[in-house]
FIKOLZA-1660 file (N, C-alpha, C; in steps of 0.1 Angstrom, whole numbers, plus 5000, padded with zeros to 4 digits):
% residues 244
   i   px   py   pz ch aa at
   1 8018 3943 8988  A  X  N
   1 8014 3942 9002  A  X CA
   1 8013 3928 9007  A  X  C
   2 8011 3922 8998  A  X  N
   2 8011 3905 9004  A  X CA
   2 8022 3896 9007  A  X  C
   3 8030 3908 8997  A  X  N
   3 8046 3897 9002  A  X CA
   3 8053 3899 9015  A  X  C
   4 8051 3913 9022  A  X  N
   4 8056 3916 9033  A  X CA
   4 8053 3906 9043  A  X  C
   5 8041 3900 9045  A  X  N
   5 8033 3897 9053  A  X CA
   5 8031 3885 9056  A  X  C
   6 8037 3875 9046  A  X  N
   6 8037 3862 9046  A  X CA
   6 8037 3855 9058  A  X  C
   7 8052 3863 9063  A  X  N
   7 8055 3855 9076  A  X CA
   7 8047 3852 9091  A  X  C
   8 8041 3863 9086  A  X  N
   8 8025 3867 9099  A  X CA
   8 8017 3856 9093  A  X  C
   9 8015 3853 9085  A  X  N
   9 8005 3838 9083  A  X CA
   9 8014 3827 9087  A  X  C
  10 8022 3826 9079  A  X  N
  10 8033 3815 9088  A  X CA
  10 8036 3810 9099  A  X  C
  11 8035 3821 9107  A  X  N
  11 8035 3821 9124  A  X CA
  11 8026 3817 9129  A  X  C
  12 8014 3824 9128  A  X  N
  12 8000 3816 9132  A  X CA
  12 7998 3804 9128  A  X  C
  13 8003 3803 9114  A  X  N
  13 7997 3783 9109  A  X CA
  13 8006 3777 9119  A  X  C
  14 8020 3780 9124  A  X  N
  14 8030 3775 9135  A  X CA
  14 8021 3771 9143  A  X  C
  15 8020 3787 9151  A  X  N
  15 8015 3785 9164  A  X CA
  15 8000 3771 9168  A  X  C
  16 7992 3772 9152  A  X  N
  16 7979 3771 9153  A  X CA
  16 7982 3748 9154  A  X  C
  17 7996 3749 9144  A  X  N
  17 7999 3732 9146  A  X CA
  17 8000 3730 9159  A  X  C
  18 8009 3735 9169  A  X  N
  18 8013 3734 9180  A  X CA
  18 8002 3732 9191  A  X  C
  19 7992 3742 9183  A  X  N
  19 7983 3743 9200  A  X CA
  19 7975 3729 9195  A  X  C
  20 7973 3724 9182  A  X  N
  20 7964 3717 9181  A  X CA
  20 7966 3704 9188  A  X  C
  21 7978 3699 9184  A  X  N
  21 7987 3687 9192  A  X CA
  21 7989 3690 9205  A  X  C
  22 7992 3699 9212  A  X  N
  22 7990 3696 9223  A  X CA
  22 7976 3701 9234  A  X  C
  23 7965 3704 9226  A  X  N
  23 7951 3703 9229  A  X CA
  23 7950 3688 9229  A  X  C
  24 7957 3676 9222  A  X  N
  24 7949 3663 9222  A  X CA
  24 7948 3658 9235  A  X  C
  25 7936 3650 9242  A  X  N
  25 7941 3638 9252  A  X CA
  25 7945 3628 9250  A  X  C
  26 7948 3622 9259  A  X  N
  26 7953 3606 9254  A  X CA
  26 7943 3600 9254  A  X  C
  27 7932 3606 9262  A  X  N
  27 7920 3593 9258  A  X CA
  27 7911 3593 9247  A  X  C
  28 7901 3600 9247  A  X  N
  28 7888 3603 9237  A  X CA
  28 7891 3614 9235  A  X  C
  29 7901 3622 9231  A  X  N
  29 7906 3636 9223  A  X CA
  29 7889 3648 9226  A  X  C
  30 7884 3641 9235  A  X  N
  30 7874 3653 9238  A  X CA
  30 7881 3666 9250  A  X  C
  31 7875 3677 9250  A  X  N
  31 7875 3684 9255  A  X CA
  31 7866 3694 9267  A  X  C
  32 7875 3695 9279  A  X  N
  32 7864 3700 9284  A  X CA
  32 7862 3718 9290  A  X  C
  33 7858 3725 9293  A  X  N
  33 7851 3737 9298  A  X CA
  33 7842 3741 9309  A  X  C
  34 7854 3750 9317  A  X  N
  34 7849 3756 9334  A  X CA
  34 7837 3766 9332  A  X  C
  35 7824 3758 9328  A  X  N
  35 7808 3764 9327  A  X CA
  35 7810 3778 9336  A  X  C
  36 7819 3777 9348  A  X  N
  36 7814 3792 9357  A  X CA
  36 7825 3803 9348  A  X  C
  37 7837 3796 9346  A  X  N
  37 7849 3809 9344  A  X CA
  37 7845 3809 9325  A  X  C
  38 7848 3800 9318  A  X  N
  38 7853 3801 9300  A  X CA
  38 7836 3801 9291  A  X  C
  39 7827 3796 9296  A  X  N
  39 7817 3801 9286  A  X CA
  39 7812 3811 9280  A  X  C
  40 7810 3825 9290  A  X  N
  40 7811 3834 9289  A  X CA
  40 7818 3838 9278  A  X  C
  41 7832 3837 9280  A  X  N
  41 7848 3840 9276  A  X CA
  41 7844 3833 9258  A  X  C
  42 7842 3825 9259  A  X  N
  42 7837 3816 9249  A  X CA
  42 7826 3822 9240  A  X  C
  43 7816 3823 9246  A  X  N
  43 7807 3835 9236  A  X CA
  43 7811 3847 9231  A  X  C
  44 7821 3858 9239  A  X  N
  44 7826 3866 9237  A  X CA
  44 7831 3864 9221  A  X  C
  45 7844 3850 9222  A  X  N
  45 7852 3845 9210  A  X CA
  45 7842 3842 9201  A  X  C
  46 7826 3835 9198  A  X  N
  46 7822 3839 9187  A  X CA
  46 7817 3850 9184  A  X  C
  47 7815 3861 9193  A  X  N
  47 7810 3876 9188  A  X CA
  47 7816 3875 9177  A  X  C
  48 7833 3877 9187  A  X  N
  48 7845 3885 9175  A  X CA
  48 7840 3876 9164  A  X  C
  49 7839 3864 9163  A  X  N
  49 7839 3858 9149  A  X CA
  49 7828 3863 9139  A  X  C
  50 7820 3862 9147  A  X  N
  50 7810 3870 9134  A  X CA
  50 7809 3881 9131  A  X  C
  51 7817 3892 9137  A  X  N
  51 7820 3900 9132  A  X CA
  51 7834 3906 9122  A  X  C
  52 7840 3890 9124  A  X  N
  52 7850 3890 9114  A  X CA
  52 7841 3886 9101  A  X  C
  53 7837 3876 9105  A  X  N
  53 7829 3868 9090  A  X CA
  53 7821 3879 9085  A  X  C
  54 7816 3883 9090  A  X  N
  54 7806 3897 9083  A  X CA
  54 7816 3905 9077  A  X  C
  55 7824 3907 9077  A  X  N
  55 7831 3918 9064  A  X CA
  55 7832 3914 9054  A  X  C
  56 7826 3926 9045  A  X  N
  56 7824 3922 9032  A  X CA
  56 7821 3935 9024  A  X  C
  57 7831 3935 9016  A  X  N
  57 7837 3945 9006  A  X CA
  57 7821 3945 9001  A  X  C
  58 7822 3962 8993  A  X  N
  58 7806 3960 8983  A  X CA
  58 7805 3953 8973  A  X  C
  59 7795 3952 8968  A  X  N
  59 7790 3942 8956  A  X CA
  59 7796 3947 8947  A  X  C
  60 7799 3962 8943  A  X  N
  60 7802 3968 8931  A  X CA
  60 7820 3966 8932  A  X  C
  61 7826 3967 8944  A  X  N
  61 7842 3961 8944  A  X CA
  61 7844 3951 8940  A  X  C
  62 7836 3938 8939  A  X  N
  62 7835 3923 8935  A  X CA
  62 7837 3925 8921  A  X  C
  63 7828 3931 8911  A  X  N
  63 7822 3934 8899  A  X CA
  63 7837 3940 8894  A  X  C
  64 7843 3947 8900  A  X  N
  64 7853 3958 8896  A  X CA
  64 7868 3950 8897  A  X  C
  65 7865 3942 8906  A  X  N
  65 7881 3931 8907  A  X CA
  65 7880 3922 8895  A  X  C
  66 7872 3919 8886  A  X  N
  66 7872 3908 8877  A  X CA
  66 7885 3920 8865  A  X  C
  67 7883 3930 8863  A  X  N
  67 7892 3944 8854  A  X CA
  67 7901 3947 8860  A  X  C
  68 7899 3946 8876  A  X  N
  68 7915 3958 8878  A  X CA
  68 7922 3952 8889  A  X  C
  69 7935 3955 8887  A  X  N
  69 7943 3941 8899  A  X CA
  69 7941 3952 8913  A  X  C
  70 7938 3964 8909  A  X  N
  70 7940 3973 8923  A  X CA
  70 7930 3963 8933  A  X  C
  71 7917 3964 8928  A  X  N
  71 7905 3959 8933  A  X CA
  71 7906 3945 8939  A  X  C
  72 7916 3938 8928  A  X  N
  72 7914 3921 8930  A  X CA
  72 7922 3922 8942  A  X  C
  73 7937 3930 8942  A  X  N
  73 7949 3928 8956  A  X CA
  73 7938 3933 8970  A  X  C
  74 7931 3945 8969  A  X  N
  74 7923 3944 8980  A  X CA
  74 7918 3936 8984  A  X  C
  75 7905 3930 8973  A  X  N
  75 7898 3915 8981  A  X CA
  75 7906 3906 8983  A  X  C
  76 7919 3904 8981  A  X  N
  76 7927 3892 8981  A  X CA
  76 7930 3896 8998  A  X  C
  77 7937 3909 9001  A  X  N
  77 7941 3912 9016  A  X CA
  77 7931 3912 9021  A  X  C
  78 7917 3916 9018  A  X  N
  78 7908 3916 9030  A  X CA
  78 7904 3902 9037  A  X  C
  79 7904 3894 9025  A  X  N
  79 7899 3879 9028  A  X CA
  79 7912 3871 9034  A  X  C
  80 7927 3874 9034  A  X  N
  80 7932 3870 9041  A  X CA
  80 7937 3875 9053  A  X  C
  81 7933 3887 9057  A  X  N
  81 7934 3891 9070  A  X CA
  81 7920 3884 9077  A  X  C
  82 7911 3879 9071  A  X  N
  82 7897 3871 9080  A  X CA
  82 7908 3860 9085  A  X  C
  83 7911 3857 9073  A  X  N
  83 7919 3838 9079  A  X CA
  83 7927 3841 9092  A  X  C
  84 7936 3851 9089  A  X  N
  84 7944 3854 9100  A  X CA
  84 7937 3856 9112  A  X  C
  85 7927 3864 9112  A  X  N
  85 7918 3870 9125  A  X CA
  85 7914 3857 9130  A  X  C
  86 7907 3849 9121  A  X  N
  86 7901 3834 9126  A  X CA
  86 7908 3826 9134  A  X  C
  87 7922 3826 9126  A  X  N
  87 7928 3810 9129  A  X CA
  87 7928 3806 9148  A  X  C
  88 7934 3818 9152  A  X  N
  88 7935 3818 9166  A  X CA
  88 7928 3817 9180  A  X  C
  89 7910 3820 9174  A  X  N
  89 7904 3817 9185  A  X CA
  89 7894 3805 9185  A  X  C
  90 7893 3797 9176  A  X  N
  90 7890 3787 9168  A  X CA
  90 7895 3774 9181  A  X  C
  91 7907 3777 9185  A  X  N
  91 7909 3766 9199  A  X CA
  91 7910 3771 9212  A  X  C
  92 7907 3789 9210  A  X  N
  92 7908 3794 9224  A  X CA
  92 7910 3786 9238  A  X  C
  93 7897 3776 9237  A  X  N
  93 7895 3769 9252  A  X CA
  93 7895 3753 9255  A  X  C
  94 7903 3749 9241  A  X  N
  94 7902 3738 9242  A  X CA
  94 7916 3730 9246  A  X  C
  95 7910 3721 9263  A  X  N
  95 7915 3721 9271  A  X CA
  95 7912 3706 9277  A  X  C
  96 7917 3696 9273  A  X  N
  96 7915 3680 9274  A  X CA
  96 7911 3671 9287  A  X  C
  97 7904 3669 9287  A  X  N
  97 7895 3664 9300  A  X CA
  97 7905 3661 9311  A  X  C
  98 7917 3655 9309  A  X  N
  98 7928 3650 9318  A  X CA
  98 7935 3660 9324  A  X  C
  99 7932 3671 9320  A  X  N
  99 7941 3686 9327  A  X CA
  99 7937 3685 9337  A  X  C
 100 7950 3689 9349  A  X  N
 100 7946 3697 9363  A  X CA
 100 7945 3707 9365  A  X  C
 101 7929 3711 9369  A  X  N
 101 7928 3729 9373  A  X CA
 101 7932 3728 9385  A  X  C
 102 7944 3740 9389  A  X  N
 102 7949 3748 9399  A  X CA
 102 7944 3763 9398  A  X  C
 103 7943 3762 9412  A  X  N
 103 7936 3781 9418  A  X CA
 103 7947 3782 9428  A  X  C
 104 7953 3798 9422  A  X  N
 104 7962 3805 9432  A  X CA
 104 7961 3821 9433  A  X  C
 105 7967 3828 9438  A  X  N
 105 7968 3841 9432  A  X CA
 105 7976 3847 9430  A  X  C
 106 7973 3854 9417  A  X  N
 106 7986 3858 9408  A  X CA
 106 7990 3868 9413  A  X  C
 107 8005 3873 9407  A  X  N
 107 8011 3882 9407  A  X CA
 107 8005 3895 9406  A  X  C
 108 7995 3897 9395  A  X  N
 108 7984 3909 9401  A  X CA
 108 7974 3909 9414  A  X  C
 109 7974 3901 9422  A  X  N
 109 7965 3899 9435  A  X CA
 109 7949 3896 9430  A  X  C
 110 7949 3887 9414  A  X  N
 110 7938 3886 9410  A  X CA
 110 7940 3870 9411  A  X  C
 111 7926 3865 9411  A  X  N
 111 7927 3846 9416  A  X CA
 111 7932 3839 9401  A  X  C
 112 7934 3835 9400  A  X  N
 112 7944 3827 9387  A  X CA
 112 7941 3810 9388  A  X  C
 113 7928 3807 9371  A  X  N
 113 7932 3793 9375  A  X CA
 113 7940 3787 9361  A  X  C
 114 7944 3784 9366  A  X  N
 114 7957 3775 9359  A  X CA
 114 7954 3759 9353  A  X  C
 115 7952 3751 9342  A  X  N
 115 7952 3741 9340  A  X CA
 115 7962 3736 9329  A  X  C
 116 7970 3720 9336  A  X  N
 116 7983 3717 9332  A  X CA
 116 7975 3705 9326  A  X  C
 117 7990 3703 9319  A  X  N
 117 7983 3687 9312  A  X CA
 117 7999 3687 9301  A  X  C
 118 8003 3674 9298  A  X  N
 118 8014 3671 9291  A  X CA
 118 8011 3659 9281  A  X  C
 119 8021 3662 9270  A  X  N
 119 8016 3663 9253  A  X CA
 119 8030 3662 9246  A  X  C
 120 8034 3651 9242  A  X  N
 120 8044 3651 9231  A  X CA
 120 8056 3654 9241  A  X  C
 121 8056 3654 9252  A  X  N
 121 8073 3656 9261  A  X CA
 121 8074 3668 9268  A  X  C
 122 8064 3676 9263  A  X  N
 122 8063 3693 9274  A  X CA
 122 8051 3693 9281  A  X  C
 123 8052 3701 9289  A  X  N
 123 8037 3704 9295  A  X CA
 123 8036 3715 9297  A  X  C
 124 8018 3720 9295  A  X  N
 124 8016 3732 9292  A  X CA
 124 8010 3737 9300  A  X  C
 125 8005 3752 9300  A  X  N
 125 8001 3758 9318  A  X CA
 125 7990 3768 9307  A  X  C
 126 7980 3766 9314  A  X  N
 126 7967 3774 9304  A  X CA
 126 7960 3783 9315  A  X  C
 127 7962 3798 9318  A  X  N
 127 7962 3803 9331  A  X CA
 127 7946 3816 9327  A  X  C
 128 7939 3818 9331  A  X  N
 128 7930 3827 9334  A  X CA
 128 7929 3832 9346  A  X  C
 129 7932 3850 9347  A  X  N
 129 7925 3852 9355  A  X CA
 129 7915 3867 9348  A  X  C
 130 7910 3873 9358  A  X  N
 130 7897 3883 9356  A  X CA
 130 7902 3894 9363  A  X  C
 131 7893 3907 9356  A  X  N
 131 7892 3919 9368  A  X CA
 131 7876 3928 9364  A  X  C
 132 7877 3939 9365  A  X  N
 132 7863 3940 9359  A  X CA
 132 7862 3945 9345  A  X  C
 133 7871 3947 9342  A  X  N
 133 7872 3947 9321  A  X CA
 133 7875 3936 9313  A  X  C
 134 7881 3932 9318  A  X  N
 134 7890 3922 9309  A  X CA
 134 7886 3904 9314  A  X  C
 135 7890 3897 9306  A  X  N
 135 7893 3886 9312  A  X CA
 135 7914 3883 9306  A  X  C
 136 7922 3877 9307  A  X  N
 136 7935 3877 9309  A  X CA
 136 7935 3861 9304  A  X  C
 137 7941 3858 9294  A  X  N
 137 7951 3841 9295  A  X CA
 137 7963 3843 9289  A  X  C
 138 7972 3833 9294  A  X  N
 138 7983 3829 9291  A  X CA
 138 7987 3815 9288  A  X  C
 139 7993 3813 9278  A  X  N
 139 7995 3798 9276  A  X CA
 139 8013 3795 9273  A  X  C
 140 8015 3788 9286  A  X  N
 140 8034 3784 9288  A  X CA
 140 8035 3771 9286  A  X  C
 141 8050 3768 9276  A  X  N
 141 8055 3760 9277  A  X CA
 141 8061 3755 9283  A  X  C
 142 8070 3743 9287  A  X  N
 142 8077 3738 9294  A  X CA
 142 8085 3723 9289  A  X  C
 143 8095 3725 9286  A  X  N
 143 8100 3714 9279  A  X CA
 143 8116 3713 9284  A  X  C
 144 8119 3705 9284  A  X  N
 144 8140 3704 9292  A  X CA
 144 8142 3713 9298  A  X  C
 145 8129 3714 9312  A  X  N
 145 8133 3726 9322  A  X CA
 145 8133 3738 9320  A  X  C
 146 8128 3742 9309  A  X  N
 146 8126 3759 9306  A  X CA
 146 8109 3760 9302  A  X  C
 147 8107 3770 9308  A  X  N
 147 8095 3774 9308  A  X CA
 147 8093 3786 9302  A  X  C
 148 8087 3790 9290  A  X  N
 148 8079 3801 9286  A  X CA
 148 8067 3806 9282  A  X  C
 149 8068 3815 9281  A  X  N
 149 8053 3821 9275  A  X CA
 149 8051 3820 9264  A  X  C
 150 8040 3810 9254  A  X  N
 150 8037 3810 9241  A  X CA
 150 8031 3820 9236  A  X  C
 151 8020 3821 9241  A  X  N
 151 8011 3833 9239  A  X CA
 151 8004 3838 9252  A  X  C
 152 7999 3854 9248  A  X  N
 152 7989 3856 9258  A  X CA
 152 7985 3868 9255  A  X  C
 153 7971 3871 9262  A  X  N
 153 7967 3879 9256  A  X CA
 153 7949 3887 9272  A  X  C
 154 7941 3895 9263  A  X  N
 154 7935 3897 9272  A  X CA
 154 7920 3900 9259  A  X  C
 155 7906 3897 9265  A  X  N
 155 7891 3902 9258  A  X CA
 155 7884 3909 9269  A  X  C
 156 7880 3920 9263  A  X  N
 156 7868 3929 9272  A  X CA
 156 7859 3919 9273  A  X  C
 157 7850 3924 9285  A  X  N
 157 7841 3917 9291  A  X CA
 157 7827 3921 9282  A  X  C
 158 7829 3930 9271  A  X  N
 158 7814 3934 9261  A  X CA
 158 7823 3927 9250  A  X  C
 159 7829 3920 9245  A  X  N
 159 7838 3916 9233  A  X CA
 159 7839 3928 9226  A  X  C
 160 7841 3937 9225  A  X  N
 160 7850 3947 9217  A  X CA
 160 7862 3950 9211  A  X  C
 161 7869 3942 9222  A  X  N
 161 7884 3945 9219  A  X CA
 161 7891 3932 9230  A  X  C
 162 7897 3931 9218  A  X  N
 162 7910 3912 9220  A  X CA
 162 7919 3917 9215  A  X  C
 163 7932 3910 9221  A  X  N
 163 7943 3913 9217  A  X CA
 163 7948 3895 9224  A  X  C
 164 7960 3895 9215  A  X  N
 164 7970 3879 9217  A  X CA
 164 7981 3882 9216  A  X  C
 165 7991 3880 9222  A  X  N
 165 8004 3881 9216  A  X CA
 165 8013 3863 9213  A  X  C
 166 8017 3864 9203  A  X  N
 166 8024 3850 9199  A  X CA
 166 8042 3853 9207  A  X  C
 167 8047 3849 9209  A  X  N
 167 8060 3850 9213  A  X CA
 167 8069 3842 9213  A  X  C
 168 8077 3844 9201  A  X  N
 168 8089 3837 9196  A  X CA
 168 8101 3835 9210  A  X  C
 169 8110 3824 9208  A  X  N
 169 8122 3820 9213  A  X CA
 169 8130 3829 9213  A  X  C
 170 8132 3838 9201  A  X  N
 170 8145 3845 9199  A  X CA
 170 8138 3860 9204  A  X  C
 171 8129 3863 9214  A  X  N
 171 8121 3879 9214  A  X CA
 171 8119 3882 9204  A  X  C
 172 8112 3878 9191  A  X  N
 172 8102 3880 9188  A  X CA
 172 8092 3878 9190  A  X  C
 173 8083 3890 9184  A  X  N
 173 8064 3884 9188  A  X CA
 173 8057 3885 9177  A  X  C
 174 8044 3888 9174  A  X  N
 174 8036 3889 9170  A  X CA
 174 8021 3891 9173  A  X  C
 175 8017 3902 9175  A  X  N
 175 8007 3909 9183  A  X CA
 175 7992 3914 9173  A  X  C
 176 7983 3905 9174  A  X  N
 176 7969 3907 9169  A  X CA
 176 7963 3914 9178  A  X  C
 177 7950 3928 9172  A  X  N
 177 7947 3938 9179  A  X CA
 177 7932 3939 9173  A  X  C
 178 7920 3937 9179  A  X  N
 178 7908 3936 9171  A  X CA
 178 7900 3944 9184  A  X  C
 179 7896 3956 9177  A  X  N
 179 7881 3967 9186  A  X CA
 179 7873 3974 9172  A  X  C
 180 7862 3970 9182  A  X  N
 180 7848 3973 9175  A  X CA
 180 7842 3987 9185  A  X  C
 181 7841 3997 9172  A  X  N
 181 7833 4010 9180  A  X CA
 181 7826 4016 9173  A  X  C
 182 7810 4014 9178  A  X  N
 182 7800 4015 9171  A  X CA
 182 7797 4006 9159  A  X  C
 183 7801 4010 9146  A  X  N
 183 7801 4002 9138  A  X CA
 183 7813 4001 9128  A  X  C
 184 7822 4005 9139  A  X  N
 184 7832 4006 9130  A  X CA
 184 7842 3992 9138  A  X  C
 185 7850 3986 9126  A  X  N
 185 7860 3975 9132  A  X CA
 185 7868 3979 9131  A  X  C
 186 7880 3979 9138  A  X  N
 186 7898 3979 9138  A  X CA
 186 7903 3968 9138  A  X  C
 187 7910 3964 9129  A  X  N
 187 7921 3948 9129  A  X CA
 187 7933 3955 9126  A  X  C
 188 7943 3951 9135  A  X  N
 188 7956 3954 9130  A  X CA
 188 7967 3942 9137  A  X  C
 189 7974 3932 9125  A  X  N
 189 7983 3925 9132  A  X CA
 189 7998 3934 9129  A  X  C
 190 8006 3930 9137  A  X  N
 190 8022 3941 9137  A  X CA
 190 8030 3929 9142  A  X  C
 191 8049 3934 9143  A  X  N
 191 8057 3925 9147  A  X CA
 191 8061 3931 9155  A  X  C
 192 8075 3923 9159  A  X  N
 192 8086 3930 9167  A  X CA
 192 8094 3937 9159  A  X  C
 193 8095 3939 9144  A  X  N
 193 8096 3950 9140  A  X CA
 193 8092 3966 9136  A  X  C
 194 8080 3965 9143  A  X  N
 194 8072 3973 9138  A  X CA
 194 8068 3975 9122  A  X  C
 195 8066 3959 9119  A  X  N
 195 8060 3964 9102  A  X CA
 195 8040 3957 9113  A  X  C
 196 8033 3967 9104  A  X  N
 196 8020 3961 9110  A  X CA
 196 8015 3965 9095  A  X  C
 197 8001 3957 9095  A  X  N
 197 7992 3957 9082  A  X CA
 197 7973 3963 9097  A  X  C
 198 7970 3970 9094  A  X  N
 198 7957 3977 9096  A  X CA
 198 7946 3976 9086  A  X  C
 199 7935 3971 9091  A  X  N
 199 7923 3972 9081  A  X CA
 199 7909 3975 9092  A  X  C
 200 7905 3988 9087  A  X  N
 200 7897 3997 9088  A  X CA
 200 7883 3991 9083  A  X  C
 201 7874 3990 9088  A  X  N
 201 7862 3986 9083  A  X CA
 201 7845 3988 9089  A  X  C
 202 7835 3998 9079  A  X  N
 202 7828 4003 9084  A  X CA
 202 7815 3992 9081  A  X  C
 203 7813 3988 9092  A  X  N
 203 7797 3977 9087  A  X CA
 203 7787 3984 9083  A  X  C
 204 7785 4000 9084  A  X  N
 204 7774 4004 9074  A  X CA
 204 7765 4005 9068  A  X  C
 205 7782 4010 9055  A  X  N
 205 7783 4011 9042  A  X CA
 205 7795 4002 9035  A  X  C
 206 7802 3992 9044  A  X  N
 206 7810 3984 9038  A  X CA
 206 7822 3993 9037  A  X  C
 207 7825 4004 9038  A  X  N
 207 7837 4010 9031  A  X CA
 207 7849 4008 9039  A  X  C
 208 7859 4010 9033  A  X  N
 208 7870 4005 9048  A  X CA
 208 7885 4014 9044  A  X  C
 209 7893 4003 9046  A  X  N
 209 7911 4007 9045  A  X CA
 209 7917 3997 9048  A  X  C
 210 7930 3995 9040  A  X  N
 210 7942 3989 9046  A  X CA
 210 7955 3994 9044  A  X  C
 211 7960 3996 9054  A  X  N
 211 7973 3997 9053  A  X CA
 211 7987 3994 9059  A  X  C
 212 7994 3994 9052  A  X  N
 212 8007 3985 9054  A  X CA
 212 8020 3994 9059  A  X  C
 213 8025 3988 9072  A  X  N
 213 8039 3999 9076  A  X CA
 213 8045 3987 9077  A  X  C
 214 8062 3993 9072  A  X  N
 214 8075 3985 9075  A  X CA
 214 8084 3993 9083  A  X  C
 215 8085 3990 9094  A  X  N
 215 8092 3999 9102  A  X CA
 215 8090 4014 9112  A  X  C
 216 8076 4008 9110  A  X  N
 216 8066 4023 9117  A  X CA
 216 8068 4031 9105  A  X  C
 217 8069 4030 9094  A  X  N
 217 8066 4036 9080  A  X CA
 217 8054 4033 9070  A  X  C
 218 8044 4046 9069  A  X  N
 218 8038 4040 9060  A  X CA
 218 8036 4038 9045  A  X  C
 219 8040 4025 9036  A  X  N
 219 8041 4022 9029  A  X CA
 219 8033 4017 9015  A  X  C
 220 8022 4013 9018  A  X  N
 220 8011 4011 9006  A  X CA
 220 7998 4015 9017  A  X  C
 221 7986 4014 9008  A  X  N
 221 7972 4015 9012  A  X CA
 221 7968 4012 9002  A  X  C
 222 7950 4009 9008  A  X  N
 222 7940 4006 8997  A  X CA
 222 7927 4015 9003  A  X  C
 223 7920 4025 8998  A  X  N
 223 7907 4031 9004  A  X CA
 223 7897 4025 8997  A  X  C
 224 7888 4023 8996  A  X  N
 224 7875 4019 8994  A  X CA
 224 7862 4029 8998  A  X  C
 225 7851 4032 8988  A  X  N
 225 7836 4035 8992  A  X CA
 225 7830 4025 8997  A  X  C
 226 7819 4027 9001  A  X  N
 226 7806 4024 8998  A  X CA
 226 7798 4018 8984  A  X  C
 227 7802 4024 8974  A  X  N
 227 7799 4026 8966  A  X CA
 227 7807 4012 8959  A  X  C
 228 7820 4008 8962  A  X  N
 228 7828 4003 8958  A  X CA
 228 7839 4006 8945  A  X  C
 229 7837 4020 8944  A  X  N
 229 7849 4028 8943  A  X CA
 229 7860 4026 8949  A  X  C
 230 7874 4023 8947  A  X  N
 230 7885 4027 8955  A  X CA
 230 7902 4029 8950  A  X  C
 231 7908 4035 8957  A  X  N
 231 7923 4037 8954  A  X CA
 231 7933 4029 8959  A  X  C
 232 7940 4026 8954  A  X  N
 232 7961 4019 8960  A  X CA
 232 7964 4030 8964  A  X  C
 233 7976 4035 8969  A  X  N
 233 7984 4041 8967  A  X CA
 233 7998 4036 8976  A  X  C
 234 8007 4032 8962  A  X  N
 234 8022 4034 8967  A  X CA
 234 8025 4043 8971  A  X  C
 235 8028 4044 8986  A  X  N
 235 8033 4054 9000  A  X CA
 235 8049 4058 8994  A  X  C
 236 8054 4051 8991  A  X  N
 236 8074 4050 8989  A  X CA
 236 8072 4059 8976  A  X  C
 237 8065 4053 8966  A  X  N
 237 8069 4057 8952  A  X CA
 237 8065 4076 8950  A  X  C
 238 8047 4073 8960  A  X  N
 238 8038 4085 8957  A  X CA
 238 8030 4079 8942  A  X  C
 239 8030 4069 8936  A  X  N
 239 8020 4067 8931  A  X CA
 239 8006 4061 8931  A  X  C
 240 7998 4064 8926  A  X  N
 240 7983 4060 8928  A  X CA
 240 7977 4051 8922  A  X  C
 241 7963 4044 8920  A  X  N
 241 7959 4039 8911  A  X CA
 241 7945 4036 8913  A  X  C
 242 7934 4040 8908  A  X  N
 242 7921 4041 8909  A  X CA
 242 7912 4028 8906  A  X  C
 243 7900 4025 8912  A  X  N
 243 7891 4014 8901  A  X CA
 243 7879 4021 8902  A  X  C
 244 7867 4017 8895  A  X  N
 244 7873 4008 8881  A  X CA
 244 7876 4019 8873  A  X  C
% end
């Protein structure tokens, strides 16, 4: 399950160098924040985080991964889908004192503010706008006269549910998808090929799922108790494998 998937880490550590260097200013590399529009927006992004950080397999799955590799490959996917879930909102709003905020209205007939600022030879366009669910950003490139869309994405106004999309040069993307209902979490990142990895997670009783599709096919899983019980099962082969 981990080798499919590499490349979805890959892309984010990309994306995550890029935004960092061109977040810097030229002067005191500090950053600043529109108190009326991104705080909010901003606490939302540590909900999600602690409710990423809070997952955590049972005590008796820990106990059970030291004997069985089924148990260890789980904790190994669960804890690297947190990194994944993390990496990206970690600079959500950081936006260098020297940016110009522009207000216009966008192409939905919603007010749009826009703040530019240039970094290493491109300049970037960091766009928010609102409605009554959502809040909306986008972040475009611009470099030898072409302009596109790096990422963008949209967060409910109760933080429930975020989504990002990364977007490659060649039409590829990569689309992170995170809703919370009741107590249950949904994480699922996917491509432009439709391989996606899903992990199911009940705060509880800790019990959860992951599973892995290539191609809108589903190909491995991992179930889990409460208890810290749980199964593999290769989807392709039809075989199984229990712990402990």
């Amino acid at each position: 399950m981990n080798t499919k998937f590499k490349k979805i880490g890959t892309m984010i550590m990309i994306a995550l160098a890029i935004l960092s260097q061109s977040c810097k200013s030229d002067d005191d590399g500090s950053v600043v924040v529109n108190e009326n529009q991104l705080e909010n927006i901003q606490e939302r992004f540590v909900q999600y985080e602690e409710s990423i950080n809070n997952i955590e397999a049972p005590d008796a799955m820990e106990g059970y991964a030291q004997d069985n590799v089924y148990a260890s490959n789980a904790l190994w996917t669960i804890a690297s889908l947190q990194v994944q879930a993390l990496a990206y909102s970690t600079i959500f709003i950081n936006i260098p004192t020297d940016a110009d905020q522009q207000s216009s209205i966008g192409k939905s007939g919603r007010m749009a503010d826009t703040w530019v600022w240039s970094a290493g030879g491109v300049t970037l366009y960091y766009t928010i706008t609102s409605d009554a669910a959502f809040d909306y950003f986008t972040y475009d490139i611009e470099e030898g006269g072409v302009r596109r869309t790096f990422y963008e994405g949209r967060i409910s106004k109760d933080g429930n549910f975020y989504e990002v999309r990364f977007n490659g040069e060649d039409g590829s993307f990569l689309l992170i998808t995170y809703r919370k209902t009741g107590s249950v979490i949904t994480f699922t990142i996917e491509d432009h090929n439709n391989d996606r990895i899903e992990l199911v997670y009940n705060e509880t009783d800790r019990s959860g799922s992951i599973e892995a599709f290539e191609s809108g096919v589903l190909t491995e899983s991992f179930v889990w108790s409460g208890d810290g019980t749980g199964v593999y099962t290769n989807h392709v082969t039809g075989e199984t494998f229990s712990w402990p």
